[in-house]
N, CA, C and O atoms as CSV, one atom per row, in Angstrom:
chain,resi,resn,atom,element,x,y,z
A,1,UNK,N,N,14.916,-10.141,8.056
A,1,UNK,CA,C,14.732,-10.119,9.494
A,1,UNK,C,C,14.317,-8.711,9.914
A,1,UNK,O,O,14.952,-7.680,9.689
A,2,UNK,N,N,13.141,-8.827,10.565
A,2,UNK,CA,C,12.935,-7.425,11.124
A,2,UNK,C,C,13.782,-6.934,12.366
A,2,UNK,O,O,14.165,-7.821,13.129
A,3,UNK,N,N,14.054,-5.885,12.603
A,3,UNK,CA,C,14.654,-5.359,13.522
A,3,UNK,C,C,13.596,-5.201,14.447
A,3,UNK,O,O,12.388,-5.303,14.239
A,4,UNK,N,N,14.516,-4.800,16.050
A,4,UNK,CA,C,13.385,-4.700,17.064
A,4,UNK,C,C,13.029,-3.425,17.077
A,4,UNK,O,O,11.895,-3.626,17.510
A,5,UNK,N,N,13.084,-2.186,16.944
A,5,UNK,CA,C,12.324,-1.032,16.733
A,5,UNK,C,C,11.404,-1.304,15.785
A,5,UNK,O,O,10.210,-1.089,15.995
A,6,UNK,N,N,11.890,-1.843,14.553
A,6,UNK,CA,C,10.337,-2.066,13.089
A,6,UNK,C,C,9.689,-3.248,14.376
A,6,UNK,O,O,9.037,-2.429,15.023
A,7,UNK,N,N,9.621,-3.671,14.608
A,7,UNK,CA,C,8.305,-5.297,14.962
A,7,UNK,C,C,8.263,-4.412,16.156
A,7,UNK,O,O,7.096,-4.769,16.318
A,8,UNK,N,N,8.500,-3.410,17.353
A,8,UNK,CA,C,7.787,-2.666,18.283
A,8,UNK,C,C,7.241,-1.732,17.364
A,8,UNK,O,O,6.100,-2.024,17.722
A,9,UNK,N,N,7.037,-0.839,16.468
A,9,UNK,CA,C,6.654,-0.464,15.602
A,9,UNK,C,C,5.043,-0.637,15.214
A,9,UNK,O,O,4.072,0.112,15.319
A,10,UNK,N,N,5.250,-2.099,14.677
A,10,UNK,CA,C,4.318,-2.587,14.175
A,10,UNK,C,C,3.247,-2.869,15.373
A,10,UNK,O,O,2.105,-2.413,15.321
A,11,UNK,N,N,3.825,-3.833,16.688
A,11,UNK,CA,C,3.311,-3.961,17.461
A,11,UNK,C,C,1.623,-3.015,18.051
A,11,UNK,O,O,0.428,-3.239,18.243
A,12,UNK,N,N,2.864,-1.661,18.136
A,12,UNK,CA,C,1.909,-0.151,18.274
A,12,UNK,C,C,1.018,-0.058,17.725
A,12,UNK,O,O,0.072,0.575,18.194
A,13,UNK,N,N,0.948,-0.778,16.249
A,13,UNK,CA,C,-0.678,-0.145,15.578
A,13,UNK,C,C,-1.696,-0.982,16.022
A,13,UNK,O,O,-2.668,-1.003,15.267
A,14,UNK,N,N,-1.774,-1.712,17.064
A,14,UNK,CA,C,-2.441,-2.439,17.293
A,14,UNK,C,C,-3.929,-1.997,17.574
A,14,UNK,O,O,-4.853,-2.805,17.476
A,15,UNK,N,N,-4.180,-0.259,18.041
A,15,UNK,CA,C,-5.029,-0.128,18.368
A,15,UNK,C,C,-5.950,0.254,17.193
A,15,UNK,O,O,-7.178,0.266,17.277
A,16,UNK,N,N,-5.352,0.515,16.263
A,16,UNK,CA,C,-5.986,0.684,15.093
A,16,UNK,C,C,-6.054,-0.400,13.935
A,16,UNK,O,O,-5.313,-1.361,13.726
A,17,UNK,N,N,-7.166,0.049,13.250
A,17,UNK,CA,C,-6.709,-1.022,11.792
A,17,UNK,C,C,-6.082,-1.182,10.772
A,17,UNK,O,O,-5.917,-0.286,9.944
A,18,UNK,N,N,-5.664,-2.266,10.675
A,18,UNK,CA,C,-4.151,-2.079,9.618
A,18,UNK,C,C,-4.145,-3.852,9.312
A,18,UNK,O,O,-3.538,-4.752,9.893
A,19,UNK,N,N,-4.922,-3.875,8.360
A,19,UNK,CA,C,-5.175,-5.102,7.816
A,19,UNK,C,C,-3.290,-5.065,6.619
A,19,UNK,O,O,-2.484,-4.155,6.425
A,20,UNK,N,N,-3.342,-6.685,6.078
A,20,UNK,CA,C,-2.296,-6.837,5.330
A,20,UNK,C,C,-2.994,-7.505,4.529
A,20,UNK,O,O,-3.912,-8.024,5.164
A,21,UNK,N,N,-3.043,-7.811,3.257
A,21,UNK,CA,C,-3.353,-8.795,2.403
A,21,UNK,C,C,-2.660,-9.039,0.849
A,21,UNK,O,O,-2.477,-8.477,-0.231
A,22,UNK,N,N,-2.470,-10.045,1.428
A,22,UNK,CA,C,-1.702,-10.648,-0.191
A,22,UNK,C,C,-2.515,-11.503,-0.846
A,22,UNK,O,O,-3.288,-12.372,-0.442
A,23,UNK,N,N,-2.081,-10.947,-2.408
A,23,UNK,CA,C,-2.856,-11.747,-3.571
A,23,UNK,C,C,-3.089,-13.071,-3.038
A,23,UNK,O,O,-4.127,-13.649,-2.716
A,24,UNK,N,N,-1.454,-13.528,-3.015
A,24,UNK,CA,C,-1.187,-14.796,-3.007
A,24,UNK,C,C,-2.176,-15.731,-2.056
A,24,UNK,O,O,-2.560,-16.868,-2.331
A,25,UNK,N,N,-2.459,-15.035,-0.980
A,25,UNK,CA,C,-2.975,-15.510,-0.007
A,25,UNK,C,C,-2.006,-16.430,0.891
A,25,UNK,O,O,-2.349,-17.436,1.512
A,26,UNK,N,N,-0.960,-15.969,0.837
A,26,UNK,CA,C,0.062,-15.998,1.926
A,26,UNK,C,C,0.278,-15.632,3.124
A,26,UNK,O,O,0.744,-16.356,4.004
A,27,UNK,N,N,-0.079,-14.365,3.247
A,27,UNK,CA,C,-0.609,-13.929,4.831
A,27,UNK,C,C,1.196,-13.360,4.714
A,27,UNK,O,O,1.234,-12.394,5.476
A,28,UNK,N,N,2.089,-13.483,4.331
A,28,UNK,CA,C,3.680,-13.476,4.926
A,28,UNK,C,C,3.337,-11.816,4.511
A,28,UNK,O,O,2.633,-11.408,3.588
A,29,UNK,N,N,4.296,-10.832,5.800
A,29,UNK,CA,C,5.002,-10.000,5.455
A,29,UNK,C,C,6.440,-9.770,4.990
A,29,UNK,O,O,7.267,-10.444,5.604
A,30,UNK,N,N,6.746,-9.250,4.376
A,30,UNK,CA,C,8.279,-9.259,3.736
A,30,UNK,C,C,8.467,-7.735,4.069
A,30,UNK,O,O,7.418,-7.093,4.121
A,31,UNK,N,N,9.692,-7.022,4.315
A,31,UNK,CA,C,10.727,-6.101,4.514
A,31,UNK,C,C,9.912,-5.106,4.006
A,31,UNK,O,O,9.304,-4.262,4.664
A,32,UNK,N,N,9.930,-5.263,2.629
A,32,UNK,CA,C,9.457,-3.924,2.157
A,32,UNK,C,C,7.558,-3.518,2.504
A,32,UNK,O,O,7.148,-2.357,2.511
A,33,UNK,N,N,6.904,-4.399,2.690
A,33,UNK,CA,C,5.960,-4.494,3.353
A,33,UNK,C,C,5.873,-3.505,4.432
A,33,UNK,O,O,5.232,-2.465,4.579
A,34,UNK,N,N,6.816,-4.229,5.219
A,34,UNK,CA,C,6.622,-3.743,6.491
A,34,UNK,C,C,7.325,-2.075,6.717
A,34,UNK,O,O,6.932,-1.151,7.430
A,35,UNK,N,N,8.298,-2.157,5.949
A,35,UNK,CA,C,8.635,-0.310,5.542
A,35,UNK,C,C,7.684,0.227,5.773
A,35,UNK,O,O,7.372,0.776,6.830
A,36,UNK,N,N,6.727,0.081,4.202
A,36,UNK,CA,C,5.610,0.990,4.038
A,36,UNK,C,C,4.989,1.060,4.793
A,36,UNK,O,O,4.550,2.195,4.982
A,37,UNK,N,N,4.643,0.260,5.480
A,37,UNK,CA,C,3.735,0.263,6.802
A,37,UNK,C,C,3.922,1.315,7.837
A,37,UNK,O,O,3.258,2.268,8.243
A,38,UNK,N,N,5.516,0.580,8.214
A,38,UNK,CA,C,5.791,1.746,9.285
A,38,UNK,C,C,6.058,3.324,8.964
A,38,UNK,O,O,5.953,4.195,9.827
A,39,UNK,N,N,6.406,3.565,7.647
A,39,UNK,CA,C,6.331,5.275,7.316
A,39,UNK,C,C,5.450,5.592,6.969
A,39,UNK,O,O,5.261,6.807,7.034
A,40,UNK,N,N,4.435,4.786,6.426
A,40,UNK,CA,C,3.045,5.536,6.523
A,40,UNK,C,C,2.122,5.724,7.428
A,40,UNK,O,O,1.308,6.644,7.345
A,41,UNK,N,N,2.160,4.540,8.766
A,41,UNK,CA,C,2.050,5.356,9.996
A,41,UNK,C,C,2.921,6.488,10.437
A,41,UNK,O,O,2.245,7.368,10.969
A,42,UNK,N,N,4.327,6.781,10.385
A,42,UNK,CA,C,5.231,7.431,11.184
A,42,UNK,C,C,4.829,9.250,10.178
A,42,UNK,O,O,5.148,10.386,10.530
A,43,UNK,N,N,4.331,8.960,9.374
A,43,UNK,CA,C,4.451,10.004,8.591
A,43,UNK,C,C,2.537,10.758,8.240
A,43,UNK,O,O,2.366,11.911,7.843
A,44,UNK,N,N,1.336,9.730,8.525
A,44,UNK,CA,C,0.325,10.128,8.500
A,44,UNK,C,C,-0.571,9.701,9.540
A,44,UNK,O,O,-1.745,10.016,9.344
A,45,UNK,N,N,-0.290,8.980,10.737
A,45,UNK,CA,C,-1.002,8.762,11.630
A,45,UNK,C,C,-2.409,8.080,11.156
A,45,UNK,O,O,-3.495,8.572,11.462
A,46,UNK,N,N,-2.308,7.215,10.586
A,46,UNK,CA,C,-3.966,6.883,10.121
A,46,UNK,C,C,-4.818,6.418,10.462
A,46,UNK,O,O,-4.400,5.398,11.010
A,47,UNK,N,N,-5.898,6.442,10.544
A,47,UNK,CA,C,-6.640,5.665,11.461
A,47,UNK,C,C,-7.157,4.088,10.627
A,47,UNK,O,O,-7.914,3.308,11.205
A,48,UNK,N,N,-6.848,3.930,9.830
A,48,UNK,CA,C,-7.137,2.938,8.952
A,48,UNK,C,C,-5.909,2.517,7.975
A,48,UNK,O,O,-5.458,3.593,7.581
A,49,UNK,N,N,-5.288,1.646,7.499
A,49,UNK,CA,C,-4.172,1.411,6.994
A,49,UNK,C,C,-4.151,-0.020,6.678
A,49,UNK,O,O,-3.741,-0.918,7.413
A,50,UNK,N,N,-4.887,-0.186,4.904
A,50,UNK,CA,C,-5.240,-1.532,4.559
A,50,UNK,C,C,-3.881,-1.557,3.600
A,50,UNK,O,O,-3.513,-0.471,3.152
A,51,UNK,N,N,-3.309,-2.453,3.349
A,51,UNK,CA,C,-2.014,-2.595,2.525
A,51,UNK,C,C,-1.911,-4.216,2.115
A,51,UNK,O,O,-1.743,-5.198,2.838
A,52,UNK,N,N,-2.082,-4.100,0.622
A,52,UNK,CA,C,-2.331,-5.337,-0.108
A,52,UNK,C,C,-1.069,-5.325,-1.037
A,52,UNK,O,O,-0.846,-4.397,-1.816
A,53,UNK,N,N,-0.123,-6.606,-0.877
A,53,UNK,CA,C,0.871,-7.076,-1.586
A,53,UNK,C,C,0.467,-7.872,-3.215
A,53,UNK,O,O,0.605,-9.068,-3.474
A,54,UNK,N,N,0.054,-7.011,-3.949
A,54,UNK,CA,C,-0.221,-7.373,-5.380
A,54,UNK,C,C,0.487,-8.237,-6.399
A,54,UNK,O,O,-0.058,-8.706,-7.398
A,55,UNK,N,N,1.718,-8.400,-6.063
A,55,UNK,CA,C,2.915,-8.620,-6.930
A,55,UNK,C,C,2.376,-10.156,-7.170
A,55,UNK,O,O,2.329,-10.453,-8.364
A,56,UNK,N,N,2.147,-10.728,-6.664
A,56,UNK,CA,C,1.645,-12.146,-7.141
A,56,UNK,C,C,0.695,-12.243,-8.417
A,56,UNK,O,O,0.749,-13.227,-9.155
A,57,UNK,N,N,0.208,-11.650,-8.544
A,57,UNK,CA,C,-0.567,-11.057,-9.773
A,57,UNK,C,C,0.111,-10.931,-10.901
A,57,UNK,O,O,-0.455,-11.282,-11.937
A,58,UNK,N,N,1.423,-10.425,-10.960
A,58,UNK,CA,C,1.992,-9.609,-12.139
A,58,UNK,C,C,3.056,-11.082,-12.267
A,58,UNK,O,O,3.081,-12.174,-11.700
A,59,UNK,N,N,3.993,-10.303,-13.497
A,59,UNK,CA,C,4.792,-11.337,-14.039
A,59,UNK,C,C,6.092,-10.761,-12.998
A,59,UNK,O,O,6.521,-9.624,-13.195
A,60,UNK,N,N,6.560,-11.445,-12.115
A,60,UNK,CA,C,7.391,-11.298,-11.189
A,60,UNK,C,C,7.627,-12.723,-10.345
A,60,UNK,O,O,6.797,-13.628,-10.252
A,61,UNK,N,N,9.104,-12.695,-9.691
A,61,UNK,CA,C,9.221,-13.874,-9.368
A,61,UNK,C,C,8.672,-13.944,-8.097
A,61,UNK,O,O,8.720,-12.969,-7.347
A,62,UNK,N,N,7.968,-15.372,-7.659
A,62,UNK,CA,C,7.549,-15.535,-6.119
A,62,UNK,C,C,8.312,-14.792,-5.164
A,62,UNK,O,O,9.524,-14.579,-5.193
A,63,UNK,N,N,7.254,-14.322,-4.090
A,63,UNK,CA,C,7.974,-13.724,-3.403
A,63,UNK,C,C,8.243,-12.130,-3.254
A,63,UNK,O,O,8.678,-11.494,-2.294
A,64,UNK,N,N,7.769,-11.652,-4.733
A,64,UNK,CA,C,8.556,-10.211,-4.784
A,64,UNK,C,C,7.622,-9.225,-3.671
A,64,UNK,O,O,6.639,-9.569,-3.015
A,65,UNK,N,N,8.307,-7.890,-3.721
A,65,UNK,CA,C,7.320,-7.107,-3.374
A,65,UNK,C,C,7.549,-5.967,-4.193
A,65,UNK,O,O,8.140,-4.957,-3.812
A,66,UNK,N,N,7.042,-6.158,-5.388
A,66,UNK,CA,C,7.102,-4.769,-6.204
A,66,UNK,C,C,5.714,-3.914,-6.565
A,66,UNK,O,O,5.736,-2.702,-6.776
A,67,UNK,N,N,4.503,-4.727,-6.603
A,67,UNK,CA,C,3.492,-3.992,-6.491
A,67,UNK,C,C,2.748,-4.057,-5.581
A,67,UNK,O,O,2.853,-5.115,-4.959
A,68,UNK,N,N,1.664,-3.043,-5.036
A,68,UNK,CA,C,1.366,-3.166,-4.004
A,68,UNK,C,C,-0.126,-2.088,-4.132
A,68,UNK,O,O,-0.231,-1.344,-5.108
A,69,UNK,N,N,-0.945,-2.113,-3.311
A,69,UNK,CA,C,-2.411,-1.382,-3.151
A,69,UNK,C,C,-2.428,-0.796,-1.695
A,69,UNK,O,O,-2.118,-1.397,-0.667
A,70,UNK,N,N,-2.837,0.448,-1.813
A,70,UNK,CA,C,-3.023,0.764,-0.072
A,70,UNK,C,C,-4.242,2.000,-0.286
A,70,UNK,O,O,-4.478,2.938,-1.047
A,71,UNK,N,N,-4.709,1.467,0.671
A,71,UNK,CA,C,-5.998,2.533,1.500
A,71,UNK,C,C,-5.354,3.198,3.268
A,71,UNK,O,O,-5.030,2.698,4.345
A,72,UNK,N,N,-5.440,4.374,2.749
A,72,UNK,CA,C,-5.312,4.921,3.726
A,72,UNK,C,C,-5.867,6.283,4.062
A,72,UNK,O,O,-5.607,7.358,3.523
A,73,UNK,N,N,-6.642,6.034,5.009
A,73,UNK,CA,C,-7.352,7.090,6.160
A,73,UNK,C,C,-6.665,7.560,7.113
A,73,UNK,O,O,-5.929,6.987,7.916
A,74,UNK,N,N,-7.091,9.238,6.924
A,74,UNK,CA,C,-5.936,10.128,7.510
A,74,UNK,C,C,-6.503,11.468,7.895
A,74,UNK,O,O,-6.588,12.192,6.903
A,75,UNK,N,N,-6.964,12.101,9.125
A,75,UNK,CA,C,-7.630,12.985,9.089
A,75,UNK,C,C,-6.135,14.555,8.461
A,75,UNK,O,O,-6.148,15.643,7.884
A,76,UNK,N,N,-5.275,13.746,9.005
A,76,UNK,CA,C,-4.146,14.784,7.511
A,76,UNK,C,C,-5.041,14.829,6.141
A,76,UNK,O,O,-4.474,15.642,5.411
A,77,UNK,N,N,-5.631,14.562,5.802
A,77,UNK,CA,C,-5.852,14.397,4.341
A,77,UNK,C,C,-7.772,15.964,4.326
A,77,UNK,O,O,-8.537,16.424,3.477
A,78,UNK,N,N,-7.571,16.075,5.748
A,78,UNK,CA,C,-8.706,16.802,5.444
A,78,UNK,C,C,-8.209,18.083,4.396
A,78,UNK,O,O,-7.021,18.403,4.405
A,79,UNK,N,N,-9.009,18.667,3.656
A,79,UNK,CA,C,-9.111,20.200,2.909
A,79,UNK,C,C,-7.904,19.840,1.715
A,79,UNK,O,O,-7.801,20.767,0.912
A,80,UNK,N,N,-7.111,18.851,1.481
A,80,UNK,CA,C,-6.348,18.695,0.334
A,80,UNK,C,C,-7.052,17.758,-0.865
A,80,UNK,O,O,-7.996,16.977,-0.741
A,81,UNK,N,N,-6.380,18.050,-1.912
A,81,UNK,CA,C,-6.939,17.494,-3.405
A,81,UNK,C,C,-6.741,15.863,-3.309
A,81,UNK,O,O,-6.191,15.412,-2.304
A,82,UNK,N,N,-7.044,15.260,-4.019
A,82,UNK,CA,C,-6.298,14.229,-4.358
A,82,UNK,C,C,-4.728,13.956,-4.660
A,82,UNK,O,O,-3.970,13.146,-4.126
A,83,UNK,N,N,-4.534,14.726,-5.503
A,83,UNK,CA,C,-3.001,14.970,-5.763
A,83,UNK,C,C,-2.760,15.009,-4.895
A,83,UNK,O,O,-2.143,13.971,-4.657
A,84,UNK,N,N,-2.870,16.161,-3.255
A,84,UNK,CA,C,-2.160,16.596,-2.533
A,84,UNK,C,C,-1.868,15.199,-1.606
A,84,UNK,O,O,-0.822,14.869,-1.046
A,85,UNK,N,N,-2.945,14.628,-1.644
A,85,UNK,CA,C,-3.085,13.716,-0.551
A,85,UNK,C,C,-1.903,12.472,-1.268
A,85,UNK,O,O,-1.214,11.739,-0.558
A,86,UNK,N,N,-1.878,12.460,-3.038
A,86,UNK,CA,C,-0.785,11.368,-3.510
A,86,UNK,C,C,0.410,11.708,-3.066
A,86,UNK,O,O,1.275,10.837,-2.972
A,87,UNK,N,N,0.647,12.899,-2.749
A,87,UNK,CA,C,2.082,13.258,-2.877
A,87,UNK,C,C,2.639,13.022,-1.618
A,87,UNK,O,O,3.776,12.572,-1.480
A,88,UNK,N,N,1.630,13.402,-0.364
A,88,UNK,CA,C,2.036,12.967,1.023
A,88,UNK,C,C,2.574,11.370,1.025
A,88,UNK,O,O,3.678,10.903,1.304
A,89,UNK,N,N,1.233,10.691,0.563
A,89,UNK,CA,C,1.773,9.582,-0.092
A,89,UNK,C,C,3.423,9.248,-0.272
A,89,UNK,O,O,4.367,8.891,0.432
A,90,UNK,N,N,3.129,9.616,-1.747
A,90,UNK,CA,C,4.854,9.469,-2.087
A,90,UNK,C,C,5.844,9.905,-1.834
A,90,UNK,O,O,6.840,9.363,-2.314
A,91,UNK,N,N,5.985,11.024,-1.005
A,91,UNK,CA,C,7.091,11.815,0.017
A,91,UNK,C,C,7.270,10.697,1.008
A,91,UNK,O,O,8.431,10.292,1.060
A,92,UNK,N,N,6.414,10.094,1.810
A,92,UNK,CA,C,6.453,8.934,2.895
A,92,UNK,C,C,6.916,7.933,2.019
A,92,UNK,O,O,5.897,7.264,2.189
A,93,UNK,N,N,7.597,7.216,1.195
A,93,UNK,CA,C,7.412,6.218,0.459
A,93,UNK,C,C,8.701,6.207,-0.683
A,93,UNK,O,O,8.914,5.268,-1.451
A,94,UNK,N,N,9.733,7.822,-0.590
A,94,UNK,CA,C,9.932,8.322,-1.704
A,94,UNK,C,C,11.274,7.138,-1.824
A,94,UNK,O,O,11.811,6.908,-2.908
A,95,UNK,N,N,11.546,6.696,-0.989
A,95,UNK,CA,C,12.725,5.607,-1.054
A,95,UNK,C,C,12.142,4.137,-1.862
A,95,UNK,O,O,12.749,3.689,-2.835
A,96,UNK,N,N,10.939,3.500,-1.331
A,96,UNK,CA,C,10.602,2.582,-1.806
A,96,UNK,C,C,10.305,2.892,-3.511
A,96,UNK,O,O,10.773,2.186,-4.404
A,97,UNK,N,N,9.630,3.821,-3.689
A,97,UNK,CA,C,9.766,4.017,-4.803
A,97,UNK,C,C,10.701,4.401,-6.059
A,97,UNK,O,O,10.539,4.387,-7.279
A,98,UNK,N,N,11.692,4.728,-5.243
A,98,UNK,CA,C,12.834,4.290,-5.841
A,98,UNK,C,C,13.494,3.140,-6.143
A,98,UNK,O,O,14.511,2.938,-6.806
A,99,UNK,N,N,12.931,2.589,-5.692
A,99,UNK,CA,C,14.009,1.273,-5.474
A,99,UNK,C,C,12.821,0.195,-5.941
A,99,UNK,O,O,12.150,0.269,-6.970
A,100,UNK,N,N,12.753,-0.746,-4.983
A,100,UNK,CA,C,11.721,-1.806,-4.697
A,100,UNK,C,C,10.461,-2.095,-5.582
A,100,UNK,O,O,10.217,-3.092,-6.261
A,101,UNK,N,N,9.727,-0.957,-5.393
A,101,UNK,CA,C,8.440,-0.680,-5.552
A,101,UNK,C,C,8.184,-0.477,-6.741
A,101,UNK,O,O,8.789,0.556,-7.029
A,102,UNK,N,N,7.563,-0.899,-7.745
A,102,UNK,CA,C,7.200,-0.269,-9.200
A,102,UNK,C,C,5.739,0.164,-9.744
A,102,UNK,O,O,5.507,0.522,-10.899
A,103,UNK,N,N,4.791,0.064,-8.685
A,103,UNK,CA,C,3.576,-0.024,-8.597
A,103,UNK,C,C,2.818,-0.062,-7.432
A,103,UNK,O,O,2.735,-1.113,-6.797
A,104,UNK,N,N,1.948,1.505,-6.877
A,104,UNK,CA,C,1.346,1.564,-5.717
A,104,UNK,C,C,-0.081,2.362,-6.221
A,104,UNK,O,O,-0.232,3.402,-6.862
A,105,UNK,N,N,-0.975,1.477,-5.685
A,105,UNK,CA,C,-2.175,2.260,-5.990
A,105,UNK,C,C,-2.663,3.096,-5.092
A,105,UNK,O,O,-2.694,2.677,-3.935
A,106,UNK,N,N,-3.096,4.282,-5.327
A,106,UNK,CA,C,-3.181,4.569,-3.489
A,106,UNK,C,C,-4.847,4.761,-3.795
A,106,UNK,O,O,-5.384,4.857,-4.898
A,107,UNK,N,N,-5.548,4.786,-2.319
A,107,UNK,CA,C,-6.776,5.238,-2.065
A,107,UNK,C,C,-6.422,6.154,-0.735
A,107,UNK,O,O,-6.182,5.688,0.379
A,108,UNK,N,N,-6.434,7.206,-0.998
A,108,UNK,CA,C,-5.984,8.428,0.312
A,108,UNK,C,C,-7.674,8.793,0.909
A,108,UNK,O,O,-8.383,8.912,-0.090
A,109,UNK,N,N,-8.257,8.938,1.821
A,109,UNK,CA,C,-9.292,9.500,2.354
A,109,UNK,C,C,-9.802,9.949,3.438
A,109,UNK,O,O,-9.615,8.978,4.170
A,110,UNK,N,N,-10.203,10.552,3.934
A,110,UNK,CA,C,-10.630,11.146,5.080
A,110,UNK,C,C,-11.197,10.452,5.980
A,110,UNK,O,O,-12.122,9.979,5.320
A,111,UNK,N,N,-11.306,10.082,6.919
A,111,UNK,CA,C,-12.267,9.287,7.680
A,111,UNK,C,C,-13.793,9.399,7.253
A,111,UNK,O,O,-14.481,8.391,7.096
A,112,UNK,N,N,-14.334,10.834,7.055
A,112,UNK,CA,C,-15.813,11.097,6.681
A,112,UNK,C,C,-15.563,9.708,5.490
A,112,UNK,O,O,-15.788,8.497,5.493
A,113,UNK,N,N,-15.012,10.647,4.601
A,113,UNK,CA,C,-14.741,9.741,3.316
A,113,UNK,C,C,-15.115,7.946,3.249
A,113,UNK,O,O,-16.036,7.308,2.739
A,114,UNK,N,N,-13.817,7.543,4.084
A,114,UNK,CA,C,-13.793,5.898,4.926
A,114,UNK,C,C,-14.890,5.458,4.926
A,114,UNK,O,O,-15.109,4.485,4.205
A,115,UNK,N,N,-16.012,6.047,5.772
A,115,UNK,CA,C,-17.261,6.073,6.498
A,115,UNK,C,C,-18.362,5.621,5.335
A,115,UNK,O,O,-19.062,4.610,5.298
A,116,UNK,N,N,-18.317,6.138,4.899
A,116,UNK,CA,C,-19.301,6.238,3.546
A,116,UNK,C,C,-18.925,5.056,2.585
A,116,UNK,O,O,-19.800,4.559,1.877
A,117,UNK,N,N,-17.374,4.511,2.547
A,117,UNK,CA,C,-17.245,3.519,1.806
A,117,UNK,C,C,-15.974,2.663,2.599
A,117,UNK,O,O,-14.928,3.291,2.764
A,118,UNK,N,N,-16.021,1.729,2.923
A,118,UNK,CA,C,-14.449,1.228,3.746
A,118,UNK,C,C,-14.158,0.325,3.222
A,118,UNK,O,O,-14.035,-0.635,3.982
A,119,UNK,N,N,-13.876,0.035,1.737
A,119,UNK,CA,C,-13.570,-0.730,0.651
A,119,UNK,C,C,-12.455,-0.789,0.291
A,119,UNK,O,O,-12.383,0.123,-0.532
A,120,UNK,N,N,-11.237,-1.388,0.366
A,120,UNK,CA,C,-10.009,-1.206,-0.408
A,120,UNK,C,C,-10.683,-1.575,-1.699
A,120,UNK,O,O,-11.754,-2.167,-1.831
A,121,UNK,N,N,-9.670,-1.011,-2.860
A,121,UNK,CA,C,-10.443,-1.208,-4.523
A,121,UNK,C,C,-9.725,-2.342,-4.779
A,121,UNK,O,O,-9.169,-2.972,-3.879
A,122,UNK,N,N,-9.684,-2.712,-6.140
A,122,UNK,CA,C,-9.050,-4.374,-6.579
A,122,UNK,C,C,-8.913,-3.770,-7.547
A,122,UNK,O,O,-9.576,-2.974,-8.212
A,123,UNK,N,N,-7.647,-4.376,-7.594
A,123,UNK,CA,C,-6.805,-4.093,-9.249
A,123,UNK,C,C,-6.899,-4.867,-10.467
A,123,UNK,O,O,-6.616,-6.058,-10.330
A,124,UNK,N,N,-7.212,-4.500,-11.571
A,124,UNK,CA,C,-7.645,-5.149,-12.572
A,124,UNK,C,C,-6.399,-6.050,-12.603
A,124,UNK,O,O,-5.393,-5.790,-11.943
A,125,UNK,N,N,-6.539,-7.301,-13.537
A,125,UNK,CA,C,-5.535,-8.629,-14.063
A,125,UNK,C,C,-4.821,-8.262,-14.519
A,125,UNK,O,O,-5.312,-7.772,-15.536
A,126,UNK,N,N,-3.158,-8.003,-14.514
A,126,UNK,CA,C,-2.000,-8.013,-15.137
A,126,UNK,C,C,-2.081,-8.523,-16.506
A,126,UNK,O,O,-2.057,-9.688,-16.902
A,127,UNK,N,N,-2.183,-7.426,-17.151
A,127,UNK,CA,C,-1.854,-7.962,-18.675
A,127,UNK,C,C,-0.400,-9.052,-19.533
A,127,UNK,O,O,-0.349,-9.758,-20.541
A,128,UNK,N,N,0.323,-8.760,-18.736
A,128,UNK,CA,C,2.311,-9.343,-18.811
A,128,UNK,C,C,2.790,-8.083,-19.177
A,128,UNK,O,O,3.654,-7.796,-18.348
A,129,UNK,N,N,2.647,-7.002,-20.161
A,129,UNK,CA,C,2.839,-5.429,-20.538
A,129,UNK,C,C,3.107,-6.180,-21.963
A,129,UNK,O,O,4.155,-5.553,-22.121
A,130,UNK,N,N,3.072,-6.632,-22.612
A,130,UNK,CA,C,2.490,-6.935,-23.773
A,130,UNK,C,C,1.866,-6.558,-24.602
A,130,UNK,O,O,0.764,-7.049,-24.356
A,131,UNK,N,N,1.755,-5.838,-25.715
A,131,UNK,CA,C,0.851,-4.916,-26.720
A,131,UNK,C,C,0.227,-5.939,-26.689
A,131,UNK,O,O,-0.739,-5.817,-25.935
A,132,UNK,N,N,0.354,-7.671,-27.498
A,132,UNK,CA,C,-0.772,-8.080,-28.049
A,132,UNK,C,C,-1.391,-8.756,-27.109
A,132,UNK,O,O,-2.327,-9.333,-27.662
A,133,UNK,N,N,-1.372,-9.057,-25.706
A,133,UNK,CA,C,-1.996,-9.620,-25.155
A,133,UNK,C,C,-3.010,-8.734,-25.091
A,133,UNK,O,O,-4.128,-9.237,-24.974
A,134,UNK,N,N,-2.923,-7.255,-25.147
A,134,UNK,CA,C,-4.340,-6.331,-24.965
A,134,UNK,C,C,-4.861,-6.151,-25.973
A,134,UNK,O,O,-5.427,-5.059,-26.004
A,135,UNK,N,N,-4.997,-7.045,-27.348
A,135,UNK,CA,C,-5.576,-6.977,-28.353
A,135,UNK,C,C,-4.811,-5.543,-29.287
A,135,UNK,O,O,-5.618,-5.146,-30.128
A,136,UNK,N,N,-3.897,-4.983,-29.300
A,136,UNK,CA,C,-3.496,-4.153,-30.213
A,136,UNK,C,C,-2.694,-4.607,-31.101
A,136,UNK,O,O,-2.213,-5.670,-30.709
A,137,UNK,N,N,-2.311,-4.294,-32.145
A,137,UNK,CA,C,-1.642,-4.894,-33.016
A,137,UNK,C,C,-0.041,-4.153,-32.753
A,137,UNK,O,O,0.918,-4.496,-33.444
């Protein structure tokens, strides 16, 4: 159950974009979803904020939310590295990743950046973590 500060929260990003998408093609947000959401607005102001629930993909039970993909545009992100921009990242996040989360891909970028490409990426097929399913012996 969301609380009423998180769903006024969410409400707020309305003026911006902040797509959700799940593998599954479920459309549902779940808790931890909606976390990330709200501290990565509360913590980078973005002007873009695509966040894809992956876990349907992997060997996990329905439902989970342990992996996950996000694009996010942030004029914070101007004059820093990549790294710098992961770490803002994972400082906003540093709880979920403790816990919940076992897998976040990030795409951090600048608006210029955005501009030039406004693509969230796609994550290759879950192997199971299996040596031989990837052909090694």
């Amino acid at each position: 159950m969301l609380s009423g500060q998180l769903v006024g929260r969410l409400f707020s990003m309305a003026g911006r974009v902040c797509l959700s998408r799940s593998s599954t093609g479920a459309g549902t947000i779940g808790p931890v979803e909606a976390a990330i959401r709200m501290k990565l607005e509360q913590a980078l102001n973005p002007e873009v904020l695509e966040l894809r629930n992956e876990s349907g993909g992997h060997a996990v039970p329905p439902g989970s939310e342990t992996h996950f993909r996000v694009a996010v545009v942030s004029s914070r992100f101007e004059g820093l590295s990549p790294l710098q921009r992961h770490r803002l990242v994972h400082t906003a996040l540093s709880e979920e990743l403790a816990g919940p989360v076992h897998a976040l891909a990030i795409q951090a970028r600048t608006p210029a950046q955005w501009r030039e490409n406004p693509q969230l990426d796609t994550s290759p097929p879950c192997l199971g973590g299996s040596k031989k399913t990837r052909g090694t012996p």
